[in-house]
Structures are given as structure tokens and as C-alpha cells.
C-alpha positions in Angstrom: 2.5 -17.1 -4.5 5.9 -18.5 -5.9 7.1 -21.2 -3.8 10.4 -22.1 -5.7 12.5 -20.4 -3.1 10.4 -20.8 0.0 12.4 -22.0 3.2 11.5 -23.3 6.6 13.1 -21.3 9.5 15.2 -23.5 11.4 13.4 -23.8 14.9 10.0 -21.9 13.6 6.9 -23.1 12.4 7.6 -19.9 9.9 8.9 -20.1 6.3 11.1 -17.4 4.5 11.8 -16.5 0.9 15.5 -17.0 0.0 16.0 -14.2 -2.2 20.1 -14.2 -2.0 19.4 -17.9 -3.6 17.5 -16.8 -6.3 19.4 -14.3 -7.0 22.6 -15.4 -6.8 21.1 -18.8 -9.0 21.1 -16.4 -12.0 24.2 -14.5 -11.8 26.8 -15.8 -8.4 27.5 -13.3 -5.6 25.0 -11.0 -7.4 22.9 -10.3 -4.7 25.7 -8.9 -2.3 26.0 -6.0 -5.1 22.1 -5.1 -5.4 21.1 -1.7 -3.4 19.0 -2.5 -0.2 16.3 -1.5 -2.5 16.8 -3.5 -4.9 17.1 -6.4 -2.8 13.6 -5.6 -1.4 12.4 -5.5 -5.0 14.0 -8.8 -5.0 12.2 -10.4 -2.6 8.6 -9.5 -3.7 9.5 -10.9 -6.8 10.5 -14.0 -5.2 7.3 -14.0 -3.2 4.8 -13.5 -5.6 5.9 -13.3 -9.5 4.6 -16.0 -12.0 7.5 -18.8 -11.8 8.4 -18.9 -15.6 8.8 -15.1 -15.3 11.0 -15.2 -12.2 14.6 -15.5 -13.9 13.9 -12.7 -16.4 11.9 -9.8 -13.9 15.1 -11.0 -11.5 17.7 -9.9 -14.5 16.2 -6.6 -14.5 17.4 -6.2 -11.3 20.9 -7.5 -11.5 21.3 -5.8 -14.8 19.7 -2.5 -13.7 17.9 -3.3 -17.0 15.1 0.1 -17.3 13.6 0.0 -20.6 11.3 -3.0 -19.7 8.4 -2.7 -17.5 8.8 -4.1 -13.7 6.9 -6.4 -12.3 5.3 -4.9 -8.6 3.5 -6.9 -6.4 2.9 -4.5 -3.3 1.8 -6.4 -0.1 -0.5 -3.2 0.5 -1.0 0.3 -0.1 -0.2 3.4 2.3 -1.7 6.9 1.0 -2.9 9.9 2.6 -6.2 11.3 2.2 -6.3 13.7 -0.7 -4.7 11.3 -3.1 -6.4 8.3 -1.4 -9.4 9.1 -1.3 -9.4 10.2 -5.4 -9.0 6.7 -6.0 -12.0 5.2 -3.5 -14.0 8.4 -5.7 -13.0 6.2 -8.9 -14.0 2.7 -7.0 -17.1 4.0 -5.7 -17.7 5.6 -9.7 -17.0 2.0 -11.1 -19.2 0.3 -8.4 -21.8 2.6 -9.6 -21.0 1.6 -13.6 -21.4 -1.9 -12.9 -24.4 -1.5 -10.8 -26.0 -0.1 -13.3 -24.9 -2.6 -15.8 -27.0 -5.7 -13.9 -23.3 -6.7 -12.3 -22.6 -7.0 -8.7 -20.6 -3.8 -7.6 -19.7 -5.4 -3.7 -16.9 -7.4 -5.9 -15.3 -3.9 -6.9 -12.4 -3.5 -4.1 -8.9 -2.9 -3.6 -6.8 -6.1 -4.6 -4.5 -5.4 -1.8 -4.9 -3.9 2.2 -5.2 -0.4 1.9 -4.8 2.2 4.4 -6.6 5.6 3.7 -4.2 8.2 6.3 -6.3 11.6 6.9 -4.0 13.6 7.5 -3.6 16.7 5.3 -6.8 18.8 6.4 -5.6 20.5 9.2 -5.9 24.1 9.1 -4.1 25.5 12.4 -6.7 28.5 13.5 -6.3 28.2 17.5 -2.9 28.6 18.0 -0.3 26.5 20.4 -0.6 28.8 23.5 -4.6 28.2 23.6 -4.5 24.9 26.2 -7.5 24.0 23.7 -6.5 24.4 20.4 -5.8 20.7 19.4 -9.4 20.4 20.2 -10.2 23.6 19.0 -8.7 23.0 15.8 -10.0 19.4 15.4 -13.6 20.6 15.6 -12.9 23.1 12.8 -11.6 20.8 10.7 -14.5 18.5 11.0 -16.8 21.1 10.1 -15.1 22.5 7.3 -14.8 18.4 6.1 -17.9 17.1 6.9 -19.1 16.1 3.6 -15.6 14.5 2.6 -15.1 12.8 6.3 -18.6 11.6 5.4 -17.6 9.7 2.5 -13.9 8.7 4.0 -16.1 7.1 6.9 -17.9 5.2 4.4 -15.2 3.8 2.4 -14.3 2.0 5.7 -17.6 -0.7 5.5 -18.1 -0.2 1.9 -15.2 -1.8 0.5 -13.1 -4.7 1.6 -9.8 -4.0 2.3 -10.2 -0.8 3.6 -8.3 0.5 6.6 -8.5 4.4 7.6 -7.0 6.0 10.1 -8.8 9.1 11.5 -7.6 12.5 11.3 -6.0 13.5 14.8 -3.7 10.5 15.3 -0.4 11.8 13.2 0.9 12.2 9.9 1.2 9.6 7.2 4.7 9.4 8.0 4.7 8.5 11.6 2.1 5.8 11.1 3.4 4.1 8.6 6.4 3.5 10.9 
């Protein structure tokens, strides 16, 4: 974590990262013309990128500078299932490789939290006049996913930073509000 532009909050026990500082450090009133996303890039750079590269991943901001790669230091990752759980197939495939290479394959885990959002398996076959069908439709689906719920379910005490949220309780979208 960079601390060159970490602040206490006046009356906290909290600190904050003074991006507009930074920013503005390297190029004056600069910050007030970044896009809101931008200025969220911005911060996580302030936050976490290697000191001595701060000043030059910043200019890529200020300068809208695209032929270099940018820096990303995500505070965690938010996917739904089909995509999500490709990737815990690849851990689960490289725990396996190292296993079988004498190594210790509990080390293998997602660097950041990660939320696994099942949420794309629904197949409606009840429709919404049937008082049941949620429930109706739920059962399907966990027949017709058994083996891949199986694994998702696993994933959760497998691996260390691991979060997922059960199909049934909304869309990707809605939770990660």
C-alpha cells in the first residue's frame, strides 16, 4: 500500500487517500478535469501502486495517454457464474498441476476477495401465474445443475477468498449494489 498521500480524517480514527493532491502535484487543477472514472482510477493508484511508479501510471491519466499498459489494482472481483466459475475450473486445474508436482496446492487462491454471483441458470418452466413457480423453477434448476452447483459449493471452502452467493437471491447487478 502507498502511503505518500494517506491523510487522517479530521475527527476519525479513519485515514483517506488524497487523490486531488496527487494529482494535482503533477499537473495543477488537473484533477477537477479527469472523468469521475478516471478519478476512481486515480485513487487506486494512489492506494496501492509502487511509489516510484506513482507520478508516471498518474500521467496516463491526466494525459489520457493509451498506448502504455495501466496499472489495475482491483480491491476485489465481482463475476457471475458462467464466467466465474471458468476461472475457479483453471484454479482448481493449477492446484491439481502443483499437487502433482510435490508443491502445496492450498497456496493457489485468488489474490483478491472474490464473489462468484450464480445467477444465469435460470430456466423459467413454471410460469408467473403458478403461486409456486419460483419454487418450482428453483428445484429445476438445481436438478438440471447439480454437478456444476456441486463444484460452485466447493469453491466456497476450497479456496480462500472465495465468496458466492447462491442462485435465488438476484442478479449480479442488484447485488453488487
Amino acid at each position: 500500500m502507498n502511503t505518500d498521500y494517506r491523510k487522517p480524517l479530521p475527527g476519525t480514527d479513519l485515514d483517506y487517500f488524497d487523490t486531488r493532491q496527487a494529482v494535482d502535484d503533477i499537473r495543477p487543477g488537473a484533477y477537477d478535469k479527469l472523468p469521475y472514472t478516471s478519478r476512481i482510477l486515480a485513487e487506486q493508484l494512489v492506494r496501492r501502486c509502487d511509489p516510484a511508479m506513482l507520478t508516471d501510471s498518474l500521467k496516463q491519466l491526466i494525459e489520457r495517454k493509451r498506448d502504455l499498459d495501466f496499472p489495475w489494482y482491483p480491491a476485489r472481483v465481482v463475476c457471475h457464474d458462467i464466467l466465474g466459475q471458468t476461472a475457479l475450473v483453471d484454479l482448481a486445474g493449477l492446484r491439481d498441476a502443483i499437487a502433482e508436482k510435490g508443491g502445496d496446492p492450498a497456496k493457489v487462491n485468488p489474490v483478491v476477495p472474490t464473489q462468484l454471483i450464480v445467477d444465469h441458470s435460470l430456466a423459467v418452466e413454471a410460469p408467473g401465474s403458478d403461486p409456486e413457480a419460483f419454487e418450482k423453477n428453483r428445484a429445476i434448476e438445481d436438478r438440471r445443475n447439480d454437478d456444476r452447483f456441486h463444484f460452485i459449493n466447493w469453491t466456497k471452502t476450497a479456496f480462500e477468498n472465495v465468496d458466492v452467493i447462491p442462485p435465488g437471491n438476484g442478479i449480479m447487478h442488484q447485488i453488487n449494489l
